[in-house]
BALOBA-1460 file (C-alpha; in Angstrom, 3 decimals):
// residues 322
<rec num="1" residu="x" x="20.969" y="17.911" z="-31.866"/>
<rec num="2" residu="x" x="21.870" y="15.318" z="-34.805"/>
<rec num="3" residu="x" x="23.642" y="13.295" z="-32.520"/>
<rec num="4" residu="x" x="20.869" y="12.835" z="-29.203"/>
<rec num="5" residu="x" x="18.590" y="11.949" z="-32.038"/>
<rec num="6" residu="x" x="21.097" y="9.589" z="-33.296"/>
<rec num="7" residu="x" x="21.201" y="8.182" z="-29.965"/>
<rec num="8" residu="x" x="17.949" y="8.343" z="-29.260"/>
<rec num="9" residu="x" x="17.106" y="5.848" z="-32.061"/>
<rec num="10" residu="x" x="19.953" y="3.674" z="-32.464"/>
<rec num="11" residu="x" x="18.789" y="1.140" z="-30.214"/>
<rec num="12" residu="x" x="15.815" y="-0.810" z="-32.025"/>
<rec num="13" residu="x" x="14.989" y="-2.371" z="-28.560"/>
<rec num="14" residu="x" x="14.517" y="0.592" z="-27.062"/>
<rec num="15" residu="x" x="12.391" y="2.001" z="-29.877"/>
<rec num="16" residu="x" x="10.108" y="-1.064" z="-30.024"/>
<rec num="17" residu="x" x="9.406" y="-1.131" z="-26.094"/>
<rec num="18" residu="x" x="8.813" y="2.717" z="-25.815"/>
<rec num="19" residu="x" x="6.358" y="2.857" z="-29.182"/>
<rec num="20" residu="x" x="4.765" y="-0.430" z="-27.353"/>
<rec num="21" residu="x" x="4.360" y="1.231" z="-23.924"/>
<rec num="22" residu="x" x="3.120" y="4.749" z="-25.700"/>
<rec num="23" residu="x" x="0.625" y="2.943" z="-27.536"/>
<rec num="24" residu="x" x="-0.846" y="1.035" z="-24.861"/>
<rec num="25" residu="x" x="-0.899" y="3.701" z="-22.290"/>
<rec num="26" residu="x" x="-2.799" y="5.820" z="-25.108"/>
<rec num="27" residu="x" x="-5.362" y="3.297" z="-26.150"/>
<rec num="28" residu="x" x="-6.091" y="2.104" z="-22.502"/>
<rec num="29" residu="x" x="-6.528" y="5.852" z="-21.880"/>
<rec num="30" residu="x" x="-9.188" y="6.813" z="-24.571"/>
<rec num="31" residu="x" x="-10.511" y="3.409" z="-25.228"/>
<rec num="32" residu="x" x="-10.953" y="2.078" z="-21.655"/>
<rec num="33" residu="x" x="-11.799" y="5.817" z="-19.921"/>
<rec num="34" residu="x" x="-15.603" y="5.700" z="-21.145"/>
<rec num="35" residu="x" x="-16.624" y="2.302" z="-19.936"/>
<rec num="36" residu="x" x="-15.313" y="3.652" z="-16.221"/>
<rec num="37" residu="x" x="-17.259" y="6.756" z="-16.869"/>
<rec num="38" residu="x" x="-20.421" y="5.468" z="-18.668"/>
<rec num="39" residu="x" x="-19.930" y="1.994" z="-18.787"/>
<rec num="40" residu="x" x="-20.359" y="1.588" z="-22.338"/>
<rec num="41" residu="x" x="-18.175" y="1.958" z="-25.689"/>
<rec num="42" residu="x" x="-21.365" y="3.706" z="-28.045"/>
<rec num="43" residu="x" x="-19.982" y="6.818" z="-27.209"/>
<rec num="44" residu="x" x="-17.766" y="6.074" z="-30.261"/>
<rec num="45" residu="x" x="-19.973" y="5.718" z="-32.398"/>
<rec num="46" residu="x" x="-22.394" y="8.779" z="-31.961"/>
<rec num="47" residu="x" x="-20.558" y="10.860" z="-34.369"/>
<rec num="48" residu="x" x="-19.541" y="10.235" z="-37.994"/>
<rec num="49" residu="x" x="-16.327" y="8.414" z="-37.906"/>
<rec num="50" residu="x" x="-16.221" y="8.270" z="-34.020"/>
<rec num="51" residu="x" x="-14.039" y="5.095" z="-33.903"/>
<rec num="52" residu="x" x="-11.022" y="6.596" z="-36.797"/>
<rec num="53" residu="x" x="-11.037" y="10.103" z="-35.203"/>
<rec num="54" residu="x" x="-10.631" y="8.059" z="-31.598"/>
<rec num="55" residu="x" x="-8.073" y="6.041" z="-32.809"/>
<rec num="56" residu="x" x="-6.580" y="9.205" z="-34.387"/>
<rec num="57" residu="x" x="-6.494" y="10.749" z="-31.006"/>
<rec num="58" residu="x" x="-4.749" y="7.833" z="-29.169"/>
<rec num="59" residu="x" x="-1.925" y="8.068" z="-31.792"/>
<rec num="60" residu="x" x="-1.640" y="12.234" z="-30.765"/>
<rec num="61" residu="x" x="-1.540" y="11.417" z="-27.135"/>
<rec num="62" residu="x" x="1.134" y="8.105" z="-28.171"/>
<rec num="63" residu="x" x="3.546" y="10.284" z="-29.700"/>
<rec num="64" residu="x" x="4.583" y="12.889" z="-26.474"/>
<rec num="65" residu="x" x="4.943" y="9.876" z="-24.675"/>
<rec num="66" residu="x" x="6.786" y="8.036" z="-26.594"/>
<rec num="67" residu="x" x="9.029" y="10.386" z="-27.028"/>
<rec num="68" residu="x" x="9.052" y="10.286" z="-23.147"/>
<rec num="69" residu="x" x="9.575" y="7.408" z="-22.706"/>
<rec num="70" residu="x" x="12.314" y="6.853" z="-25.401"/>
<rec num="71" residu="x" x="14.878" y="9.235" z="-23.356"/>
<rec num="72" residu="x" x="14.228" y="7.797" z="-20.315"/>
<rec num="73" residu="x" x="14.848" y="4.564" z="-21.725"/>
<rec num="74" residu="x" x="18.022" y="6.056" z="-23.357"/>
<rec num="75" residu="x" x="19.454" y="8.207" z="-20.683"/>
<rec num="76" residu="x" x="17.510" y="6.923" z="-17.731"/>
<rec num="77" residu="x" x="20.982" y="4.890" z="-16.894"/>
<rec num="78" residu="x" x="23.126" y="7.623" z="-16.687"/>
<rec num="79" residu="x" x="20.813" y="9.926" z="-14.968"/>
<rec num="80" residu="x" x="20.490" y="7.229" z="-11.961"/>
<rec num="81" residu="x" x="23.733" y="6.693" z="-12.021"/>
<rec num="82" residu="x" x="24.694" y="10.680" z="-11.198"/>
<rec num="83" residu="x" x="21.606" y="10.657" z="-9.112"/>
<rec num="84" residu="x" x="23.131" y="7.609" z="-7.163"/>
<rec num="85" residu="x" x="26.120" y="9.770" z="-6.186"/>
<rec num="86" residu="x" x="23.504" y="12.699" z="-4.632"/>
<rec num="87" residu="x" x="24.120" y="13.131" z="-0.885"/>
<rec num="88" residu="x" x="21.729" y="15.659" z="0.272"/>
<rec num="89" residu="x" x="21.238" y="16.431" z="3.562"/>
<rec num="90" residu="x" x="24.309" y="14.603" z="5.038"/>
<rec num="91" residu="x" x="23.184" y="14.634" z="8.538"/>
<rec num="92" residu="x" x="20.214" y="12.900" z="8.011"/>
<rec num="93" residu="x" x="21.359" y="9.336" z="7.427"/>
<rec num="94" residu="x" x="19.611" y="6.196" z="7.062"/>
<rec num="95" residu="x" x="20.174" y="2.655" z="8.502"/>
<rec num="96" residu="x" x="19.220" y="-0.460" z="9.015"/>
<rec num="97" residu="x" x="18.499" y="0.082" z="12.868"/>
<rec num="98" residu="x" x="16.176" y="0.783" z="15.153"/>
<rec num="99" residu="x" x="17.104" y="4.306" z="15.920"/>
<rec num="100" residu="x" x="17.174" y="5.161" z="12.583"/>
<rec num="101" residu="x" x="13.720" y="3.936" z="12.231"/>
<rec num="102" residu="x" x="12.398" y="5.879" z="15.214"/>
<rec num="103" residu="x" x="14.306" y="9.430" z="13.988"/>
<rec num="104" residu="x" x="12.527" y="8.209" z="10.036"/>
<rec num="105" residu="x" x="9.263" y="7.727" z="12.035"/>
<rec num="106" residu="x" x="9.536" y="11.215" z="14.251"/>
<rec num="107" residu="x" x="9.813" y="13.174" z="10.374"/>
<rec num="108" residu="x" x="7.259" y="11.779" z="9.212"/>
<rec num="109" residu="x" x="4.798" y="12.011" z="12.391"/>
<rec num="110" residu="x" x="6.253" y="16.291" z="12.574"/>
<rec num="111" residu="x" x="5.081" y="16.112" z="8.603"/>
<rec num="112" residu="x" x="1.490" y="14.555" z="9.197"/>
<rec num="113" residu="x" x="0.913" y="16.787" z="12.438"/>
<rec num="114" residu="x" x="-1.247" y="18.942" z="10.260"/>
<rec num="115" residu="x" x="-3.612" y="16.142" z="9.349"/>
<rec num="116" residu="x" x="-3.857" y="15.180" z="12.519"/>
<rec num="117" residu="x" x="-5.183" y="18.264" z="13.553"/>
<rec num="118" residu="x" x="-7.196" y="18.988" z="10.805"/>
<rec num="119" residu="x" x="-8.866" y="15.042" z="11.353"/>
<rec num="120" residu="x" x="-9.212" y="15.463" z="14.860"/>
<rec num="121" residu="x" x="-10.571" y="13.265" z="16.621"/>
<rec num="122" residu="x" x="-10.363" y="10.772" z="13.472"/>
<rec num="123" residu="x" x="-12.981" y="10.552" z="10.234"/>
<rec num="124" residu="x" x="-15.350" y="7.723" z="11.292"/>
<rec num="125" residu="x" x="-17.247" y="6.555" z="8.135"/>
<rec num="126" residu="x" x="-20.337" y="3.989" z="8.096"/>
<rec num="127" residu="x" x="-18.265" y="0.689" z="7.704"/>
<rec num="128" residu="x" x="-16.056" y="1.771" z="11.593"/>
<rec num="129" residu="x" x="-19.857" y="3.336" z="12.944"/>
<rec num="130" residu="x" x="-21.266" y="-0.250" z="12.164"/>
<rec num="131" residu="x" x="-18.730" y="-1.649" z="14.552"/>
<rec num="132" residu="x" x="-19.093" y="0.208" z="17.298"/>
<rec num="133" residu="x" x="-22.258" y="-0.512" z="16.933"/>
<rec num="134" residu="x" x="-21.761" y="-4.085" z="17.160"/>
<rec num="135" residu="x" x="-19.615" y="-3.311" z="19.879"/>
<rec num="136" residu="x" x="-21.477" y="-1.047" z="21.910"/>
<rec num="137" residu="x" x="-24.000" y="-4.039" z="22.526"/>
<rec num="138" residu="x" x="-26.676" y="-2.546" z="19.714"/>
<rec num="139" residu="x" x="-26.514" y="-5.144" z="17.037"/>
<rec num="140" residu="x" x="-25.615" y="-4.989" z="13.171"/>
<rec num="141" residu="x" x="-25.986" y="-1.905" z="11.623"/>
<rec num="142" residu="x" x="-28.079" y="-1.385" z="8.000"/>
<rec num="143" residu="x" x="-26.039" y="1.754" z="6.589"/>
<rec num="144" residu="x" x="-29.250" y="1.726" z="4.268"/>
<rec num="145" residu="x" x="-31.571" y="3.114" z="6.668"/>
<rec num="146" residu="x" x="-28.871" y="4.593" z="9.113"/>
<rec num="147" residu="x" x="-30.417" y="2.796" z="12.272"/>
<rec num="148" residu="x" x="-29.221" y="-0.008" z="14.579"/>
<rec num="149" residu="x" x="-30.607" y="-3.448" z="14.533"/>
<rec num="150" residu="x" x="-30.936" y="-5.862" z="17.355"/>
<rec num="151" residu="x" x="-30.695" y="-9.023" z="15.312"/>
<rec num="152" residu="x" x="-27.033" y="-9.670" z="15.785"/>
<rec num="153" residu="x" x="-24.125" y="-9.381" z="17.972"/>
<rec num="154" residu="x" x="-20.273" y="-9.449" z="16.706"/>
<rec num="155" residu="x" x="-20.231" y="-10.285" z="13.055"/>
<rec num="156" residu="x" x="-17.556" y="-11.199" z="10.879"/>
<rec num="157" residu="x" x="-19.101" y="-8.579" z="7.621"/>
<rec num="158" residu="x" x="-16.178" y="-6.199" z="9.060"/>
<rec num="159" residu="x" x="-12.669" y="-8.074" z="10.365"/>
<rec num="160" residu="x" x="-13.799" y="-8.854" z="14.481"/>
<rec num="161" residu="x" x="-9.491" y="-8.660" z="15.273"/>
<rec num="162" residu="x" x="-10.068" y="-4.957" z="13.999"/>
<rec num="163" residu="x" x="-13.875" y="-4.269" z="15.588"/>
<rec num="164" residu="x" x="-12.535" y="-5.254" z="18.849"/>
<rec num="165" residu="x" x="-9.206" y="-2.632" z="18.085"/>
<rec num="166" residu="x" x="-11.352" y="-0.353" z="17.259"/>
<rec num="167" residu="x" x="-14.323" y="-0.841" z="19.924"/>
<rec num="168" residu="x" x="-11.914" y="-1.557" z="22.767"/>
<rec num="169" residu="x" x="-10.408" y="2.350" z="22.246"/>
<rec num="170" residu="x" x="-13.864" y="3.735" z="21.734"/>
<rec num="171" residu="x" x="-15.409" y="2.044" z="25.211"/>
<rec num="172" residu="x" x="-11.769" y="3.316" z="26.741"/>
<rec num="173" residu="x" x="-12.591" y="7.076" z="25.632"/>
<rec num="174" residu="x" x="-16.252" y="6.306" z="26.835"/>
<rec num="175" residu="x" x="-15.192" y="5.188" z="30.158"/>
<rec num="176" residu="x" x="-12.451" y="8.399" z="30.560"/>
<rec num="177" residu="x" x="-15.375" y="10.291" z="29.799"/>
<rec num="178" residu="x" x="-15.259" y="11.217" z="26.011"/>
<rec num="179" residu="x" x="-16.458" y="8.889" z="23.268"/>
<rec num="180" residu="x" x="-14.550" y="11.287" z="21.202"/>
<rec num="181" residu="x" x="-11.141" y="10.733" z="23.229"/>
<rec num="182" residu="x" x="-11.657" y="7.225" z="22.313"/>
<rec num="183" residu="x" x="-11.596" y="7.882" z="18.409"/>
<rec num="184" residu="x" x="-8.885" y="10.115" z="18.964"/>
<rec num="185" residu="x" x="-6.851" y="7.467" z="20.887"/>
<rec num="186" residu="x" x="-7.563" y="4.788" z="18.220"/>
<rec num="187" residu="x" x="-6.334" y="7.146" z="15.280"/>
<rec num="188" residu="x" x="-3.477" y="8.269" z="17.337"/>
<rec num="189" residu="x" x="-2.420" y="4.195" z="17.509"/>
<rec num="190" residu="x" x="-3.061" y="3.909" z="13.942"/>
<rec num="191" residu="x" x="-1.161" y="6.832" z="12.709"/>
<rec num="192" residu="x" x="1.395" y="5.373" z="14.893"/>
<rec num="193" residu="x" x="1.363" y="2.298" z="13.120"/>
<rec num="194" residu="x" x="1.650" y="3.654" z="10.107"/>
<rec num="195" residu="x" x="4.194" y="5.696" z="10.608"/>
<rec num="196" residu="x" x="7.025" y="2.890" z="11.900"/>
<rec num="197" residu="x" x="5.940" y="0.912" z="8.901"/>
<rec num="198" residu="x" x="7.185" y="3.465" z="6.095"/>
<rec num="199" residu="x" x="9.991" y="4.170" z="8.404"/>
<rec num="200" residu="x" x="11.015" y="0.605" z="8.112"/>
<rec num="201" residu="x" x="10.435" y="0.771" z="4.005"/>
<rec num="202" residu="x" x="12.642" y="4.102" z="4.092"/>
<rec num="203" residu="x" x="15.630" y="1.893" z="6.208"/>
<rec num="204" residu="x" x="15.206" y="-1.318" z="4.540"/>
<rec num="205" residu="x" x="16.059" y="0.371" z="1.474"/>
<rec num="206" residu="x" x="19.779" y="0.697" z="3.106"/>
<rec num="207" residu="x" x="19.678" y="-2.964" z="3.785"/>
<rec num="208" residu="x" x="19.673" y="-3.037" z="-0.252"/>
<rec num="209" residu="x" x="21.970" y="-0.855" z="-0.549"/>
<rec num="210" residu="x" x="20.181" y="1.614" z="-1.993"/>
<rec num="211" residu="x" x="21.594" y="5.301" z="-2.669"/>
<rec num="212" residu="x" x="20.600" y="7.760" z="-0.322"/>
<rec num="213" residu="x" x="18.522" y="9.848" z="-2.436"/>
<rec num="214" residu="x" x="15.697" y="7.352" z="-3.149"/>
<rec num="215" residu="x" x="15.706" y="6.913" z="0.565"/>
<rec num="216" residu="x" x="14.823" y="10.482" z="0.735"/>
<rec num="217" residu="x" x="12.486" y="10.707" z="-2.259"/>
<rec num="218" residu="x" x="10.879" y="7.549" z="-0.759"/>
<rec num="219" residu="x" x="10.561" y="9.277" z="2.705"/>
<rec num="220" residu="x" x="9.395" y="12.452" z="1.059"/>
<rec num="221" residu="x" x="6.548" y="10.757" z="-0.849"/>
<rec num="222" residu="x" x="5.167" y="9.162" z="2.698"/>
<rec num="223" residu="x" x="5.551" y="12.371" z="4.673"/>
<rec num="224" residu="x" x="4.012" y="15.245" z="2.033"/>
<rec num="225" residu="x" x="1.469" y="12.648" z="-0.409"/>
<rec num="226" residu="x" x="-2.218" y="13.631" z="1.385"/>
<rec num="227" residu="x" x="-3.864" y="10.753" z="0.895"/>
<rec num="228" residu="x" x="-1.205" y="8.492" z="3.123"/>
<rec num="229" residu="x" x="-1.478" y="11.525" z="5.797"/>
<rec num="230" residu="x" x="-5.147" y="11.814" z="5.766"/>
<rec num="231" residu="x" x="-5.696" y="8.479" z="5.560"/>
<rec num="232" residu="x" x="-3.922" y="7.154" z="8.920"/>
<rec num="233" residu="x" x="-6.907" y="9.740" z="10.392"/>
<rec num="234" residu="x" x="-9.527" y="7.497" z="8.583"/>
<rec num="235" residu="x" x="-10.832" y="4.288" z="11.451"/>
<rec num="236" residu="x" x="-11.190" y="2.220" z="8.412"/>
<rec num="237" residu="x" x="-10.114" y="-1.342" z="8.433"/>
<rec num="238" residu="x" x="-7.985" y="-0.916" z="5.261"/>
<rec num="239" residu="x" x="-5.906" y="2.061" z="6.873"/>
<rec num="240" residu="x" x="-4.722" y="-0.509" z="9.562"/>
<rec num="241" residu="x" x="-4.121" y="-3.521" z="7.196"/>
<rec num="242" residu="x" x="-2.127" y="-1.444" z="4.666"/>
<rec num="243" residu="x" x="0.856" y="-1.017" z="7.138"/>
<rec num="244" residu="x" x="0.679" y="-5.072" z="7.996"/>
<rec num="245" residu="x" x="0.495" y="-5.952" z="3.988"/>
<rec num="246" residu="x" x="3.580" y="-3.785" z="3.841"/>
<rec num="247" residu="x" x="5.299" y="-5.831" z="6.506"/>
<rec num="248" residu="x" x="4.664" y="-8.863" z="4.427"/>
<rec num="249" residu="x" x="5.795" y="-7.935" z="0.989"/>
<rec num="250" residu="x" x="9.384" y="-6.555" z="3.139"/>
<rec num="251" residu="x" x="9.376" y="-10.214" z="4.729"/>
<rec num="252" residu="x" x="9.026" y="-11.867" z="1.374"/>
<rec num="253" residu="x" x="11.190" y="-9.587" z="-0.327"/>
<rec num="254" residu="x" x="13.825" y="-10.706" z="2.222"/>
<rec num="255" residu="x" x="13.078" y="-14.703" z="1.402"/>
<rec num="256" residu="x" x="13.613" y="-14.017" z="-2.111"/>
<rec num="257" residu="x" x="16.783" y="-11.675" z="-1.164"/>
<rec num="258" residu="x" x="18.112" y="-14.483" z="1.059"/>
<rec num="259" residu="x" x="16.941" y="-17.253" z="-1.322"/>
<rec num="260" residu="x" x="15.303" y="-19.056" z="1.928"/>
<rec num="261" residu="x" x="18.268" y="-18.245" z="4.623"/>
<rec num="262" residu="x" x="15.940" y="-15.878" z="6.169"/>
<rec num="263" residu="x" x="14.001" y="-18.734" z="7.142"/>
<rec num="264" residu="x" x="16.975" y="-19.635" z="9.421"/>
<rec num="265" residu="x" x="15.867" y="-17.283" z="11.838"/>
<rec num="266" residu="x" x="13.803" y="-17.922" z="14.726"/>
<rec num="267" residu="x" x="12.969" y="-14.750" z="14.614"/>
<rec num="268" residu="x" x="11.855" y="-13.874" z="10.986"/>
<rec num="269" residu="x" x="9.642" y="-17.164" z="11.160"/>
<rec num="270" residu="x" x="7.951" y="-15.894" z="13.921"/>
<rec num="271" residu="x" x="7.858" y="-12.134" z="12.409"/>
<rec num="272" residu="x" x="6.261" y="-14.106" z="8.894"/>
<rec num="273" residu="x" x="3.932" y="-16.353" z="11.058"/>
<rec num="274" residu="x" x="2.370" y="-13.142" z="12.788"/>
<rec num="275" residu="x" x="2.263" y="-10.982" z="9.671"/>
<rec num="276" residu="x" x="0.781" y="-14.084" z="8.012"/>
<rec num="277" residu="x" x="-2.029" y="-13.994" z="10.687"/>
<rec num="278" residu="x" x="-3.221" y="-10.711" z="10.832"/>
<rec num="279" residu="x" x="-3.067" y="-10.038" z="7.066"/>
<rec num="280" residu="x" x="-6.691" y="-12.022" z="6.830"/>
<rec num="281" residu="x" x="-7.638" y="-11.156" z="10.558"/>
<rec num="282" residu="x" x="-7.257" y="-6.934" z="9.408"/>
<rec num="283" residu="x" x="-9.288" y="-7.613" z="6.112"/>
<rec num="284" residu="x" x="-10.581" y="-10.750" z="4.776"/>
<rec num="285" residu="x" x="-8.966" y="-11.122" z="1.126"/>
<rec num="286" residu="x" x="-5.534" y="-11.017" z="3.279"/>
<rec num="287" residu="x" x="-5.960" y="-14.707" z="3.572"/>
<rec num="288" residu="x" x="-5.693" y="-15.042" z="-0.394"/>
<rec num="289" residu="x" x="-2.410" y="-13.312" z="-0.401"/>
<rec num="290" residu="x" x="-0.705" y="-15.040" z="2.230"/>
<rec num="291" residu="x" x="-1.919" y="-18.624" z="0.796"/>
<rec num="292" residu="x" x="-0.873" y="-17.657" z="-2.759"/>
<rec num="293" residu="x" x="2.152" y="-16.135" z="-2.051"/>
<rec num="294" residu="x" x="2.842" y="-19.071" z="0.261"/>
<rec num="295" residu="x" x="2.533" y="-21.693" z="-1.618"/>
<rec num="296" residu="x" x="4.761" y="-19.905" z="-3.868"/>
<rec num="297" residu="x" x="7.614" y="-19.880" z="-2.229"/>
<rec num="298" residu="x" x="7.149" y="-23.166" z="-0.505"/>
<rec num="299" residu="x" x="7.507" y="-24.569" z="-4.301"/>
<rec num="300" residu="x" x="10.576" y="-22.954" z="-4.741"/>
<rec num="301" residu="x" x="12.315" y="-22.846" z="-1.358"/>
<rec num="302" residu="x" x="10.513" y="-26.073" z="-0.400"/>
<rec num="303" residu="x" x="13.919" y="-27.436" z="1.860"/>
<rec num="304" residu="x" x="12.235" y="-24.595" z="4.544"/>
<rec num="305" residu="x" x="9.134" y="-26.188" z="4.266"/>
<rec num="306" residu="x" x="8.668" y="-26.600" z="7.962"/>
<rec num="307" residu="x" x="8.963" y="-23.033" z="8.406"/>
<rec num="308" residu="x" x="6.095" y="-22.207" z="5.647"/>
<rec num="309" residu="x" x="3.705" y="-24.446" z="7.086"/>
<rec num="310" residu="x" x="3.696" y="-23.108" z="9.986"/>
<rec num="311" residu="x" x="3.099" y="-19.273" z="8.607"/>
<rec num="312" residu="x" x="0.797" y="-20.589" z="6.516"/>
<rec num="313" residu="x" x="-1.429" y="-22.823" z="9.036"/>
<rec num="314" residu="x" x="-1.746" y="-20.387" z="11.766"/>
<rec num="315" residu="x" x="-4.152" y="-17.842" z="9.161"/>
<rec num="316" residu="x" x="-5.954" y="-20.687" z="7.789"/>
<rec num="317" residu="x" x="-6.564" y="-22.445" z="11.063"/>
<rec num="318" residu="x" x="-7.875" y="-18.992" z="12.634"/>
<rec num="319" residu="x" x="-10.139" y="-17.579" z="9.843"/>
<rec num="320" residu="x" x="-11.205" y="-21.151" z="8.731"/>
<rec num="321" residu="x" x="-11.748" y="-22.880" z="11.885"/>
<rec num="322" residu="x" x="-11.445" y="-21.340" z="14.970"/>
């Protein structure tokens, strides 16, 4: 026992950043919690004291975790390292292929089929009812007094790439005969979706050369978290641009990987150009990303500039001019 403490604090760096990290967790924790719940701090000072017995209280919840935080920081190495070695379930293998993204996306769709069921034909909040409103030839739609308006056609408040989606299944389930099949049809694609794009994160990890078993712990926390399941049930906009955002960040990951030779590709440029595009078509603040991140990495890999203007001028020439 002498000695793991020993270890524990012989490194001072490793001290210092796990006191540091226990502290601010702590203090963000009781300090920051009542302006989220009452948005106010005079809470604290209701009772005699209030701000020394608070602070007193961060410290008690700062110790456990640093603690914590100090073996991980310690041991954490050696504990990946065995973990690294893991090989459960040997004939379940992952690769950088499209097989193995299909079989990835199969688990994951067997996983979710209770959601599915449960969220049949798909949850349809106010923001989705508003456009098939708008689609459906009635107008905007005031959630405020839950009643169509006839001042408006097609409006850009919700993402019109994703109202047409959206409206186009819904009018296809009205025409078969069920509005509902419609819904049904649109959360089926969407689920879908979803489900390729995690596949892809669980196989890209391979491409990084990543041991198996954070494959599999990656894979497990898409296929048994709820609110990823649930969610691909949801005909929100944001359920639809998550997988697309994803797509990005793995593209951009890859440019950094590659240090620009990515770029090289025909292929990838046109992959980066289309993700580029419906990041702000999905949901509006999508264009933000793409033109900060963009600009980025024009700076530093500026010899592929071609290739970055054109990713970059196909979402600004859609959502800001056409």
């Amino acid at each position: 026992m002498k000695k793991i403490i020993k270890t524990l604090f012989s490194g001072g760096q490793q001290v210092a950043a796990a006191a540091l990290l226990a502290l601010l967790f702590s203090a963000t924790t009781i300090f920051i919690s009542p302006i989220y719940l009452n948005t106010s701090l005079d809470w604290h000072l209701w009772l005699p004291n209030g701000w020394l017995m608070t602070s007193a209280q961060a410290l008690l919840w700062a110790l456990p975790l640093f603690l914590l935080l100090l073996v991980a920081l310690t041991y954490g190495g050696v504990f990946l390292r065995w973990l690294a070695r893991f090989n459960p379930l040997k004939k379940l293998s992952f690769s950088w292929s499209k097989r193995s993204v299909l079989i990835t996306a199969a688990i994951l769709l067997i996983f979710w089929l209770p959601w599915i069921i449960i969220y049949y034909p798909g949850s349809t909040p106010y923001d989705p009812v508003a456009q098939i409103y708008q689609i459906h030839g009635s107008g905007a739609f005031r959630p405020e007094i839950w009643e169509p308006t006839v001042d408006g056609w097609i409006s850009n408040s919700h993402p019109i790439l994703h109202t047409l989606i959206l409206g186009g299944f819904f009018e296809l389930g009205n025409a078969l005969g069920s509005q509902n099949l419609g819904i049904f049809m649109y959360s089926l694609f969407q689920t879908l979706v979803r489900a390729i794009t995690f596949a892809v994160v669980c196989c890209y990890l391979m491409r990084l050369r990543t041991p198996k078993v954070f494959c599999l712990l990656t894979l497990a926390f898409f296929a048994l978290f709820p609110a990823i399941a649930s969610s691909s049930m949801v005909t929100f906009k944001d359920h639809l641009f998550s997988p697309v955002s994803v797509i990005y960040a793995l593209l951009v990951i890859e440019i950094v990987r590659t240090r620009g030779a990515a770029l090289k590709s025909k292929r990838f440029v046109g992959a980066l150009a289309t993700a580029s595009l419906l990041m702000p078509l999905l949901k509006h603040p999508g264009i933000y990303i793409v033109v900060a991140s963009g600009i980025c990495l024009l700076v530093i890999y500026r010899r592929y500039w071609k290739q970055f203007l054109i990713s970059l001028s196909l979402p600004i020439g859609f959502v800001y001019i056409i």
